[in-house]
N, C-alpha and C positions, 0 to 999 in steps of 0.2 A: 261669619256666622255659620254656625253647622247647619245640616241638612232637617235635623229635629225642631232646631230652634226655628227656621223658616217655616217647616209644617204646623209647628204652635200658632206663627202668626197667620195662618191661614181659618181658626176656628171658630177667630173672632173679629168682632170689628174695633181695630184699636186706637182710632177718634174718641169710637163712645164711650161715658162714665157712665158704669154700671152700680146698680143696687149689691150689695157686702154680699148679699147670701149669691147672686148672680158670680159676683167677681171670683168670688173663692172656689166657686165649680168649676170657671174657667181653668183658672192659676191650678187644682188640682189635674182636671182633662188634660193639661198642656207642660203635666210635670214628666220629663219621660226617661231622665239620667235611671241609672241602674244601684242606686243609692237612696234613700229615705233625703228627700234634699228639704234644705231648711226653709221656710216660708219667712219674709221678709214685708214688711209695709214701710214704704218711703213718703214721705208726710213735706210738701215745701209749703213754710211758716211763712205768712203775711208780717216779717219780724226784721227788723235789721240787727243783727248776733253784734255788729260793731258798738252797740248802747248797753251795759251793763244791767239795763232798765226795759232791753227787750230780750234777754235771755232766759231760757228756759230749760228746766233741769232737772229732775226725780228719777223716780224709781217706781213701778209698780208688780206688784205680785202675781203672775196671770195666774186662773182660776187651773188652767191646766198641766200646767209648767211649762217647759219650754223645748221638753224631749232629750235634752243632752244634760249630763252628767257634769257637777261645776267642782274644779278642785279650788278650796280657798285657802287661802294665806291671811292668818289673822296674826297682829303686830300687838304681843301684849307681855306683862309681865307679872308675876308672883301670881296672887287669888285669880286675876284674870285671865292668863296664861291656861291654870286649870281647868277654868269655866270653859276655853274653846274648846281643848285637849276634847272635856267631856263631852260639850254639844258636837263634837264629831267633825271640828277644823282639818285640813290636809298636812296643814304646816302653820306650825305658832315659835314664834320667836321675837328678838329686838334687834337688837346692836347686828348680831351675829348675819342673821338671813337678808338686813339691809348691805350689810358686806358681800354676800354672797353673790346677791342681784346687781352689786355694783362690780364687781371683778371677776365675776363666773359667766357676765351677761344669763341668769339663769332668770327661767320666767314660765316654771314647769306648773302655771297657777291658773285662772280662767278670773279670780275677784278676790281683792285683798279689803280686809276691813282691821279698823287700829281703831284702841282705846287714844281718849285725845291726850293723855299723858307721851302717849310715843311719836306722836305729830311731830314732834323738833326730829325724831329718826328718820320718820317717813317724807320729810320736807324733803330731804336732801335728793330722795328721789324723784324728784318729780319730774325732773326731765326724761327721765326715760319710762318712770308710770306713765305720766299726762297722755305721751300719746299716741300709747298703747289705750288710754281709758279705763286705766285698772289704778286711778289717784283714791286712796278714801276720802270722800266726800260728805259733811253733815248733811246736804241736802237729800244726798241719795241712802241717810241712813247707814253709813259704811264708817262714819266716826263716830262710834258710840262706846257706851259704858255698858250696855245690854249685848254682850256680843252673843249670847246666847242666839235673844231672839234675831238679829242681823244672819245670824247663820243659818238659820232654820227658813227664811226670810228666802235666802238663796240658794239654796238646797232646793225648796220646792218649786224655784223658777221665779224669781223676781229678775225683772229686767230693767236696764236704766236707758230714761232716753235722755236726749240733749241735741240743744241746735247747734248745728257744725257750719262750718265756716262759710259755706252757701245757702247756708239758712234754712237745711233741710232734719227733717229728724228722721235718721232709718234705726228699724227695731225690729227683731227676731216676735213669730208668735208662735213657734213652734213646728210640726215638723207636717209633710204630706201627710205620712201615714194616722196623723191625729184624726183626718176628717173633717168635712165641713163644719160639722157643728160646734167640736171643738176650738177649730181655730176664731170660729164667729165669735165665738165667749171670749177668746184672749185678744180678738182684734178688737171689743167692745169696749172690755176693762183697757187697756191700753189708750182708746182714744180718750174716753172719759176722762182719765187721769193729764192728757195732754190738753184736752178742753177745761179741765178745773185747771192747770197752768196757766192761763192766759194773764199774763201782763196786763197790767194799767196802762201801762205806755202803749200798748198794740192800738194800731189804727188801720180803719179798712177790713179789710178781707183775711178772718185770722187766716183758718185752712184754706190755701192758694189752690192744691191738690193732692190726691192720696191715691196712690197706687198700690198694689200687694203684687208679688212675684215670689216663683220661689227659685232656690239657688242658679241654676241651668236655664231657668224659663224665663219666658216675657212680662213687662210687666202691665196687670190689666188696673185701667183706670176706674174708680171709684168716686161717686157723685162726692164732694164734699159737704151739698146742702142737706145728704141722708146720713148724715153722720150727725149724735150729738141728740 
């Protein structure tokens, strides 16, 4: 651990679970790379990922984007093809760009969305989408016939969350230089959206705990029972 990172955990006490607007004063005071670093919230789900019936998955829109710049790759063809070009896609294509990404290893993209007509192109890639986390998903909105609005969607900072293999959900809300107040807004829309998730099947203790950090920094605990 660097000499910075040790002085961060000197500011605070990192047993205790702090109140959102407390935490993120921390996590900004203890931000101290020489880069704008990204702020993160790590969320472990009271969830077993092994039950198809405790998995949890969306997408939501933060109110303030998410600070970085998203190039997409939409899989479409004839009228719909058009419609990305216009709504302002990076890169739109079929047959050709699933070639591309399978023999070029190319993946010069950040979010791929595909009409469900090219799903039989886009299957094939799924092992090297999946897990990168760039698969189009109907859940997350990314397999649509609206790719219009799916682009505009990500463009202004929609983000997807999902519980990973330890049962945790980690999610970008943006960046330091946003501000507390900013990120409170996209840390709120975020949880909400993870709180309307909740499974049928969940038993016990949805939120275990919630931490936020940002890229270089430590990370400061967050009450779970002030969320929500």
């Amino acid at each position: 651990m660097g000499k910075k990172y040790t002085d961060s955990l000197k500011e605070y006490d990192k047993s205790q679970q702090y109140e959102i607007t407390d935490a993120l004063s921390i996590v900004l005071k203890t931000a101290k790379a020489k880069f704008d670093e990204t702020v993160e919230v790590h969320c472990r789900m009271g969830l077993d990922g092994r039950h198809a019936d405790q998995q949890i998955r969306g997408a939501v829109v933060l109110p303030n984007g998410t600070g970085k710049s998203v190039k997409v790759l939409v899989f479409a063809k004839g009228e719909k093809a058009h419609e990305a070009e216009a709504a302002g896609a990076d890169y739109v294509g079929a047959e050709e760009l699933a070639q591309k990404i399978q023999t070029e290893n190319w993946f010069d993209f950040d979010a791929v969305i595909a009409t469900p007509d090219m799903m039989g192109v886009v299957g094939r890639l799924g092992r090297v989408l999946g897990p990168k986390g760039l698969m189009p998903n109907p859940k997350s909105g990314t397999v649509t016939m609206d790719v219009t609005r799916a682009l505009h969607d990500i463009k202004a900072g929609k983000v997807e969350y999902r519980l990973d293999k330890n049962n945790i959900v980690h999610c970008p809300i943006g960046k330091v230089s946003f501000g507390e107040e900013k990120l409170e807004e996209n840390l709120k829309a975020l949880m909400d959206a993870i709180i309307k998730a909740k499974p049928a099947a969940a038993k016990g203790q949805y939120l275990k705990s919630v931490s936020v950090a940002s890229t270089m920094g430590p990370g400061v605990k967050i009450n779970p029972a002030k969320i929500g």
